[in-house]
LUMFI-147917 format. One record per residue: residue in three letters; x, y, z of N, C-alpha, C, O, CB in turn. Coordinates in nm, 2 decimals. Each point is the difference from the previous one (the first is absolute). Glycine has a CB too. Example, Ala and Ser with C-alpha at 12.3 -4.5 7.8 and 13.67 -1.06 7.14 Angstrom:
REC residu   n.px   n.py   n.pz  ca.px  ca.py  ca.pz   c.px   c.py   c.pz   o.px   o.py   o.pz  cb.px  cb.py  cb.pz
REC    ALA   1.32  -0.57   0.78  -0.09   0.12   0.00   0.09   0.12   0.00   0.10   0.00   0.07  -0.29  -0.12   0.05
REC    SER   0.15   0.23  -0.19   0.09   0.11   0.00  -0.08   0.11   0.08   0.05   0.11   0.01   0.07  -0.17  -0.23
END
This chain:
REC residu   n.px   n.py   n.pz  ca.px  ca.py  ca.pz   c.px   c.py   c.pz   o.px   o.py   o.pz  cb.px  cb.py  cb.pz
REC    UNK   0.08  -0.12   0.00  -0.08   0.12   0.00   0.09   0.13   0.00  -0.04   0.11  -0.03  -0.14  -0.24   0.15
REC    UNK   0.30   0.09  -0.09   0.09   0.14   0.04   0.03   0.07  -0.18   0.02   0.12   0.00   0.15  -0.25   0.29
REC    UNK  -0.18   0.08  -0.39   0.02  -0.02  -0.13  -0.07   0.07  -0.04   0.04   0.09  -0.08   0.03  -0.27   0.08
REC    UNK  -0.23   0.17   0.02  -0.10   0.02  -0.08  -0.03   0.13  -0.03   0.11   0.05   0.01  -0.18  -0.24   0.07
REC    UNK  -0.01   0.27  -0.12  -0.01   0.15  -0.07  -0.14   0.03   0.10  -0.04   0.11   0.03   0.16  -0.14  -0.34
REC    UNK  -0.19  -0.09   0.33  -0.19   0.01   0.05   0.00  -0.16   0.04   0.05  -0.11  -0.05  -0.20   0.32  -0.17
REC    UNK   0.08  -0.18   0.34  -0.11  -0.12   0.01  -0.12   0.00  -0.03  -0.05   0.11   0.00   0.14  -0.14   0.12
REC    UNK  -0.19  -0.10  -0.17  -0.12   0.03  -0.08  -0.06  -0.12   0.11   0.02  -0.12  -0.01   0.03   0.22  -0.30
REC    UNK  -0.12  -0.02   0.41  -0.14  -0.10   0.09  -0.09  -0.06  -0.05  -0.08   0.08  -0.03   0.09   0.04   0.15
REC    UNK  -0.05  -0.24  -0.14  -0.07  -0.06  -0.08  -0.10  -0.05   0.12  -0.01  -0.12   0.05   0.18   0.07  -0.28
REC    UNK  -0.26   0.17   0.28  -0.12  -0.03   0.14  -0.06  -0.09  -0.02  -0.04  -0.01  -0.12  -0.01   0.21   0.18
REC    UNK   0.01  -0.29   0.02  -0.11  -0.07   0.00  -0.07   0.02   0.13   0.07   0.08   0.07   0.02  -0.25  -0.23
REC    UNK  -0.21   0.13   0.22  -0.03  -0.04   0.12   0.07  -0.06   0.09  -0.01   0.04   0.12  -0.13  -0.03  -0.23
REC    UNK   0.23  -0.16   0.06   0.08  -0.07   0.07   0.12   0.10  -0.01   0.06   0.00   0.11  -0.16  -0.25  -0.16
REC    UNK   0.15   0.33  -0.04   0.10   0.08   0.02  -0.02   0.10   0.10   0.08   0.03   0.08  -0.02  -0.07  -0.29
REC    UNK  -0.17   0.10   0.20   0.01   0.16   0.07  -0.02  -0.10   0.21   0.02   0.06   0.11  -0.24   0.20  -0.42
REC    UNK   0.20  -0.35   0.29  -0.01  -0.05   0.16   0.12  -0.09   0.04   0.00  -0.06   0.11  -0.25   0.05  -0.11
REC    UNK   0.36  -0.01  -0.11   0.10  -0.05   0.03   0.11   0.07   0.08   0.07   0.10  -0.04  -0.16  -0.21  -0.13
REC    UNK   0.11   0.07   0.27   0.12   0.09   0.10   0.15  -0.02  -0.06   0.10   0.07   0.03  -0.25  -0.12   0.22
REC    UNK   0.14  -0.06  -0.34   0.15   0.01  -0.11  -0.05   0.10  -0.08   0.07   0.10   0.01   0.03  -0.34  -0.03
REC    UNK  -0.15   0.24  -0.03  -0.05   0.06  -0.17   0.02   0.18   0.09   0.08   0.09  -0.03  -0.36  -0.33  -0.15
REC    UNK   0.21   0.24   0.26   0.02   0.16   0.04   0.14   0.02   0.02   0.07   0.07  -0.08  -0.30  -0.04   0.21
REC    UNK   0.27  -0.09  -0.05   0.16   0.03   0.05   0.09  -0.01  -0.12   0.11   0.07  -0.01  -0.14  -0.17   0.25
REC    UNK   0.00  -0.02  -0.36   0.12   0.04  -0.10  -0.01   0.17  -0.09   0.09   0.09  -0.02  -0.10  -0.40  -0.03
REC    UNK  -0.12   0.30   0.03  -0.02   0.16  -0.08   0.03   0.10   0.06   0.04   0.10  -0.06  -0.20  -0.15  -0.03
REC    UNK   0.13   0.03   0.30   0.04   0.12   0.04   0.17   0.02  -0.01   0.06   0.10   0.04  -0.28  -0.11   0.09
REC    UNK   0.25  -0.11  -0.17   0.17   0.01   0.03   0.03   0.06  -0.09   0.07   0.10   0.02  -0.01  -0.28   0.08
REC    UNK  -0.10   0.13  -0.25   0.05   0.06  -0.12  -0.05   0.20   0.03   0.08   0.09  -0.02  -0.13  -0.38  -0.18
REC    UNK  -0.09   0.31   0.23  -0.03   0.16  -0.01   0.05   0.04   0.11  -0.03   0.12   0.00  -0.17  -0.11  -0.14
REC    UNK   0.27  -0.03   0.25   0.01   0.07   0.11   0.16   0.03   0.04   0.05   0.11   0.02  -0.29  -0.22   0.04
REC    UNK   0.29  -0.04  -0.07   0.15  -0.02   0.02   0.08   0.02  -0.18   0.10   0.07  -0.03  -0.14  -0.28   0.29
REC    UNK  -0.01   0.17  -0.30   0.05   0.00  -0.17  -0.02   0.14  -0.06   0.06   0.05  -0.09  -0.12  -0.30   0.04
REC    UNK  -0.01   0.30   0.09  -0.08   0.11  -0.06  -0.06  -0.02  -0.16  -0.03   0.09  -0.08   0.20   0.06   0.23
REC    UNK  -0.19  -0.27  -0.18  -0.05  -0.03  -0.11  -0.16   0.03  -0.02  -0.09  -0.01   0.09   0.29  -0.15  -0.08
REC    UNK  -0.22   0.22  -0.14  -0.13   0.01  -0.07  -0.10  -0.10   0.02   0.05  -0.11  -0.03   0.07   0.22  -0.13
REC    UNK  -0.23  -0.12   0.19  -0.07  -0.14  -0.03  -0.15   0.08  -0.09  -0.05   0.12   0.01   0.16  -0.33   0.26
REC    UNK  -0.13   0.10  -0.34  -0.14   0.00  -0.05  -0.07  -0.12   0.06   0.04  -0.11   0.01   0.02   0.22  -0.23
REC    UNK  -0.16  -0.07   0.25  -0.10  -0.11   0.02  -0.09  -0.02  -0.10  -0.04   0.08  -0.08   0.04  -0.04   0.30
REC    UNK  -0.02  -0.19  -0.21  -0.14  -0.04  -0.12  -0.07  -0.11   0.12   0.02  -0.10   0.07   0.12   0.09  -0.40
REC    UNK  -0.25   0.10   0.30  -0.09  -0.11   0.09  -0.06  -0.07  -0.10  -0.03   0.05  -0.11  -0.03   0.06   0.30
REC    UNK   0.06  -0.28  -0.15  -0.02  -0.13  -0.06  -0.11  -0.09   0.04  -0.03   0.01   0.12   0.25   0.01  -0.14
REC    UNK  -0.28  -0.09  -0.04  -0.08  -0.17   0.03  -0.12   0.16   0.04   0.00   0.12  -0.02   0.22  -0.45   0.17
REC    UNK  -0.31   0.22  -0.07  -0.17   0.07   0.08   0.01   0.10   0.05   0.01   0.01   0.13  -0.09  -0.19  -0.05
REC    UNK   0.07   0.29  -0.15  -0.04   0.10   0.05  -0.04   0.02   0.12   0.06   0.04   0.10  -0.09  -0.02  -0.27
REC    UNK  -0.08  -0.05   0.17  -0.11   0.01   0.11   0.05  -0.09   0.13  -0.06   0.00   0.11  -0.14   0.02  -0.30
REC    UNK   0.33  -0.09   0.15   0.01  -0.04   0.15   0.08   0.08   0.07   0.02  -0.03   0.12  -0.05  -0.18  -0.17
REC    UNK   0.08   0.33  -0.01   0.07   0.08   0.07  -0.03   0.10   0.05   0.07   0.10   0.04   0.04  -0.16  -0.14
REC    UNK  -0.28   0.04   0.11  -0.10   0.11   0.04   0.01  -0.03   0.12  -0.07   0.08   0.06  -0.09  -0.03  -0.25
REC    UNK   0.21  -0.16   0.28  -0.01  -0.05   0.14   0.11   0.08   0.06   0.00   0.04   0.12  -0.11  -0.27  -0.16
REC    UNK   0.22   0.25  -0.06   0.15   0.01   0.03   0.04   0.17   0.02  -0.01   0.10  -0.08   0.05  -0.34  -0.07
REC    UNK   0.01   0.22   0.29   0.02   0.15   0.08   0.09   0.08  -0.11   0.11  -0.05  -0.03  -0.13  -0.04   0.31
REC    UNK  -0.04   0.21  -0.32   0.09   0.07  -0.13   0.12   0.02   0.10   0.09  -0.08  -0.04  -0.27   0.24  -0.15
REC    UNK   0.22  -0.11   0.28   0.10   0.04   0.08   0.12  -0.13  -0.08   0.10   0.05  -0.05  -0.27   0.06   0.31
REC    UNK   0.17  -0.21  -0.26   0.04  -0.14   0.00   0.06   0.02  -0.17   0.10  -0.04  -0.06  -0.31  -0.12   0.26
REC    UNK   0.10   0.25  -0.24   0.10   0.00  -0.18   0.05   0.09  -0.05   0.06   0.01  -0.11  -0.17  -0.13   0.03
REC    UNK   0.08   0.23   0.18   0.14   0.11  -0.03   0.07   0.01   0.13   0.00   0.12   0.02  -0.11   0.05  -0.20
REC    UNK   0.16  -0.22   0.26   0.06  -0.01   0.10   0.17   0.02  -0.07   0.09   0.06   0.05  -0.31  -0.21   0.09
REC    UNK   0.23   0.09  -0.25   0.15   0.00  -0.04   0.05   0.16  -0.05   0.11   0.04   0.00  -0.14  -0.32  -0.08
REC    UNK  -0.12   0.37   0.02   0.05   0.12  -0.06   0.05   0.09   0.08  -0.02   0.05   0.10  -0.12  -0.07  -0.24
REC    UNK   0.24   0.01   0.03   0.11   0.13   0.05   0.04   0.09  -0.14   0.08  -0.02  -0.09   0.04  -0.14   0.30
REC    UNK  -0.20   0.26  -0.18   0.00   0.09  -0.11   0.13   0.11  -0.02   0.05   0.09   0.07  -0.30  -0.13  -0.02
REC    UNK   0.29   0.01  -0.16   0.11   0.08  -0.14  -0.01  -0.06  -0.12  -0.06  -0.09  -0.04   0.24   0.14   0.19
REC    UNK  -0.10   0.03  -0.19   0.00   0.05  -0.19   0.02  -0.15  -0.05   0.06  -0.07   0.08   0.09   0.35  -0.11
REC    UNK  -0.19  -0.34  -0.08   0.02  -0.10  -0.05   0.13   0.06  -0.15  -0.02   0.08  -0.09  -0.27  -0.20   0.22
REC    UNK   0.38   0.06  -0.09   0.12   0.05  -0.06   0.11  -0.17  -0.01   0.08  -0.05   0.07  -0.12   0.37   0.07
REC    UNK  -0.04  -0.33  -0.27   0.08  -0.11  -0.03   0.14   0.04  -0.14  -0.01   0.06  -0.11  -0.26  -0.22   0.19
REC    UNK   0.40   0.07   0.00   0.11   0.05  -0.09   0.02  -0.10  -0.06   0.09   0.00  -0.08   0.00   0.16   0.19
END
């Protein structure tokens, strides 16, 4: 991950409640300072149960400045 330009979150339900899945993204946007995009994936509607706090918890906002 130290390599990469962006990370790209690929959310699911089972993702956005995973205590790995949060902690790798937060590692890349917080400690890495890396970009991420999220794409939310699979049932919509099951992420209507799922605390929003839980799927931006990783944002950390700056310029998207890929070299």
């Amino acid at each position: 991950m130290n390599d990469c330009k962006l990370a790209i979150a690929c959310i699911s339900a089972e993702y956005a409640e995973s205590d790995n899945c949060r902690m790798e993204i937060q590692f890349a946007a917080k400690s890495l300072r890396k970009p991420v995009i999220a794409v939310v994936v699979g049932e919509t509607h099951s992420l209507a149960t799922t605390n929003p706090e839980v799927l931006v918890s990783f944002y950390v906002p700056h310029p998207l400045q890929i070299r």
